[in-house]
MARDO-210102 format. One line per 2 residues: their letters; for each residue z, x, y of N, C-alpha, C. Coordinates in pm, whole numbers, plus 50000, padded with zeros to 5 digits. Atoms other than C-alpha are relative to their C-alpha. Last residue first. Example, Ala and Ser with C-alpha at 12.3 -4.5 7.8 and 13.67 -1.06 7.14 Angstrom:
sa = 49994/49918/49881/50714/51367/49894/50073/49923/50109 | 50000/50089/49881/50780/51230/49550/50000/50090/50120
END
This chain:
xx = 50029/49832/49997/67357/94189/57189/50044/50042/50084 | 49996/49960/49858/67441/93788/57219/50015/50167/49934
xx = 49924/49905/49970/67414/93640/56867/49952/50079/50128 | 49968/49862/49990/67212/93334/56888/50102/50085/49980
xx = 50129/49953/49902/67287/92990/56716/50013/50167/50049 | 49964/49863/49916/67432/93008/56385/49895/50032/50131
xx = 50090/49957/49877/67320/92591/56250/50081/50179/50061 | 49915/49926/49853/67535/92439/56012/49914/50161/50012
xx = 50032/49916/50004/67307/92170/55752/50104/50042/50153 | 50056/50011/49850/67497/91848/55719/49986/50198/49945
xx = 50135/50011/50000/67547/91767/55325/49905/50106/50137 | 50029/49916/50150/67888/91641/55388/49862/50016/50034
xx = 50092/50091/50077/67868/91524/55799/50004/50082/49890 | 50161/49989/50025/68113/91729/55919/49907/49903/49946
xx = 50072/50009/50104/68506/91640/56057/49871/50050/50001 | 50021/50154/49986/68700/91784/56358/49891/50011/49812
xx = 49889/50041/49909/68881/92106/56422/49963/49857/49972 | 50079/50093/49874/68618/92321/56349/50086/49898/50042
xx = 49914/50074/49904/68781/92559/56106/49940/49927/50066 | 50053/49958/49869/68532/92706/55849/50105/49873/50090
xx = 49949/50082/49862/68662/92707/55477/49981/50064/50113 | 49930/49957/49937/68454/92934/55208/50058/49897/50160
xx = 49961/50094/49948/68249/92906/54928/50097/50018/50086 | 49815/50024/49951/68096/93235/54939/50020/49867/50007
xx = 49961/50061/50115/67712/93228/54808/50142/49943/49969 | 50080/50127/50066/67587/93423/55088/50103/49992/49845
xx = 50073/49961/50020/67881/93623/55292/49920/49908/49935 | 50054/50080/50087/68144/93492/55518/49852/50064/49937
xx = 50135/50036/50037/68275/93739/55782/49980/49969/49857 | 50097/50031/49852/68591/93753/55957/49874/50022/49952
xx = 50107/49913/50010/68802/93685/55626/49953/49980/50171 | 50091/49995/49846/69158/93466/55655/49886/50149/49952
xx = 49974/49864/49943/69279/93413/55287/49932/50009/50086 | 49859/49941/49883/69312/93073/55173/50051/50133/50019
xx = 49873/50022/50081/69062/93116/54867/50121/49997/50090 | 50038/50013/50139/68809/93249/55140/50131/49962/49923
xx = 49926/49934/50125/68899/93163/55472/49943/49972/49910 | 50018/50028/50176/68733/93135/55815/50074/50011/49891
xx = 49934/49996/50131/68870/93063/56169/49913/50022/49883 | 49933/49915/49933/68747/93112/56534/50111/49988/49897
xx = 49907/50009/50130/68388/92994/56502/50098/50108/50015 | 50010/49880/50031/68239/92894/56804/50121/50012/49872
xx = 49831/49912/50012/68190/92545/56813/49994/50135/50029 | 49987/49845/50052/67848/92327/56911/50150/50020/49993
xx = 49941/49931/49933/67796/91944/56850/49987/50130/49988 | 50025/49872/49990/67530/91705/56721/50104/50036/50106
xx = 50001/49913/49919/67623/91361/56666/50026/50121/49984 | 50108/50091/49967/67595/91132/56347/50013/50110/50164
xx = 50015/50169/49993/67952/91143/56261/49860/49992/50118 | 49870/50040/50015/67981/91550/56298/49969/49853/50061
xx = 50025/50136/50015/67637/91736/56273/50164/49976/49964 | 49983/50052/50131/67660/92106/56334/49986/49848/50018
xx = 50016/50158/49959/67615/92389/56559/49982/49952/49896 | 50079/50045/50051/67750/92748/56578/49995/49810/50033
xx = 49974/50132/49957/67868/92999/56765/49903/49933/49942 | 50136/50042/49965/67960/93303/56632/50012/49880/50021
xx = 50039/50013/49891/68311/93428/56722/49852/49973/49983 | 49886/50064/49901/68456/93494/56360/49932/50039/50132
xx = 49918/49969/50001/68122/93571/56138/50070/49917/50077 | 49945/50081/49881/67884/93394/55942/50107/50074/50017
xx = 49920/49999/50058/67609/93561/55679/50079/49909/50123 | 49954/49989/49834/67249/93509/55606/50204/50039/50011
xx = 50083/49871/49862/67010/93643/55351/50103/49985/50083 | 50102/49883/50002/67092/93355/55075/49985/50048/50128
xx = 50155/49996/50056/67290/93050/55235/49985/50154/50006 | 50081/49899/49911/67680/93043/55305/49864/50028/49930
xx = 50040/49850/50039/67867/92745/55160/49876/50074/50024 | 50108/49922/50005/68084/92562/55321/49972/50059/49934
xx = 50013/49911/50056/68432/92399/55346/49876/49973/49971 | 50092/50004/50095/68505/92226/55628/49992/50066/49907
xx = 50047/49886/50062/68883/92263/55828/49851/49922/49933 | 50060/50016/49902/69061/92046/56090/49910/50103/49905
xx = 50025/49847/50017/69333/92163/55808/49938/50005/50160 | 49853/49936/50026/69455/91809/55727/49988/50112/50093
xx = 49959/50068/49873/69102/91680/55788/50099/50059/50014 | 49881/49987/50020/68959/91911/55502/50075/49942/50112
xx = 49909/49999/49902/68631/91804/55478/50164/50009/49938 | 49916/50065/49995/68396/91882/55152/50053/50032/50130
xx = 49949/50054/50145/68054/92018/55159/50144/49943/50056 | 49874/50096/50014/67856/92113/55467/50041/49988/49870
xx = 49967/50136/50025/67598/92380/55423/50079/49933/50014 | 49931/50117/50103/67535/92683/55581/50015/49855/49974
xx = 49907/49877/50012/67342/93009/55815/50094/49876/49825 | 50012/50076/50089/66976/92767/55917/50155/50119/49931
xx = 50036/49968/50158/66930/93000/56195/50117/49922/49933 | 49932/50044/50072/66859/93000/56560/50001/50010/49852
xx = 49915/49885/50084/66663/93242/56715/50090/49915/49925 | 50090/49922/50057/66532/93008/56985/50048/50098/49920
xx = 50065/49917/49886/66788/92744/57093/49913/50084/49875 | 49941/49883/50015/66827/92433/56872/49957/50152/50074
xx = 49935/49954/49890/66728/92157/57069/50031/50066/49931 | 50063/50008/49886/66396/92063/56864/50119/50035/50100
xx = 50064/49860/49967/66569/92183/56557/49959/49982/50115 | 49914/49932/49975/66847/91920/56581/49865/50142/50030
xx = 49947/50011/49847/66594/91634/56626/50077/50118/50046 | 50085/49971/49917/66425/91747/56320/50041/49993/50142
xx = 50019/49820/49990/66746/91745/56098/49919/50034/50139 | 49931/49930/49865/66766/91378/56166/50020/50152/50015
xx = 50078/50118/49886/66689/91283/55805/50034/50054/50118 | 49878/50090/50032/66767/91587/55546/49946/49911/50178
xx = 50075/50197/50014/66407/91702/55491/50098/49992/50034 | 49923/50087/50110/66489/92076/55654/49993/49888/49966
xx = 50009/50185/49970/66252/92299/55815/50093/49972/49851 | 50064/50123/50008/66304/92642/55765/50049/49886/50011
x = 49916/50104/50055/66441/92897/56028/49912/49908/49917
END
């Protein structure tokens, strides 16, 4: 995972579990929706049931992810460069880096 300048990042890596990975960005809230829209970093991708972690008003939470859509069309996996709405149910910090902790094998 790299290190990220955005302020308070560091705190998140120090509890992020081992294997974690740096997967998207925050960008606009969709409150309406309970929705973010994201977009998916180079190399990595996001499916339906990973669990991820994120920054929401200044506190760190986890979700599992149990919605995406491209162009309002439900996908189960988000690829790099996709802008693409992620359900969470609550707001993001814009900006806020979102965290894919392990996948369970």
């Amino acid at each position: 995972m790299t290190e990220s300048s955005n302020a308070g990042e560091s705190s998140a890596i120090e509890c992020l579990p081992p294997g974690s990975v740096a997967v998207a960005d925050a960008g606009d809230n969709f409150p309406k929706h309970g929705a973010v829209g994201a977009t998916i970093r180079e190399g990595e991708e996001l499916k339906i049931g990973d669990s991820i972690m994120y920054r929401s008003n200044g506190t760190w939470k986890n979700r599992v992810v149990d919605s995406i859509q491209l162009n309002h069309v439900p996908i189960k996996t988000a690829i790099p460069g996709e802008p693409v709405g992620i359900y969470i149910g609550e707001e993001v910090d814009e900006g806020a880096v979102i965290y894919r902790l392990p996948r369970e094998e």
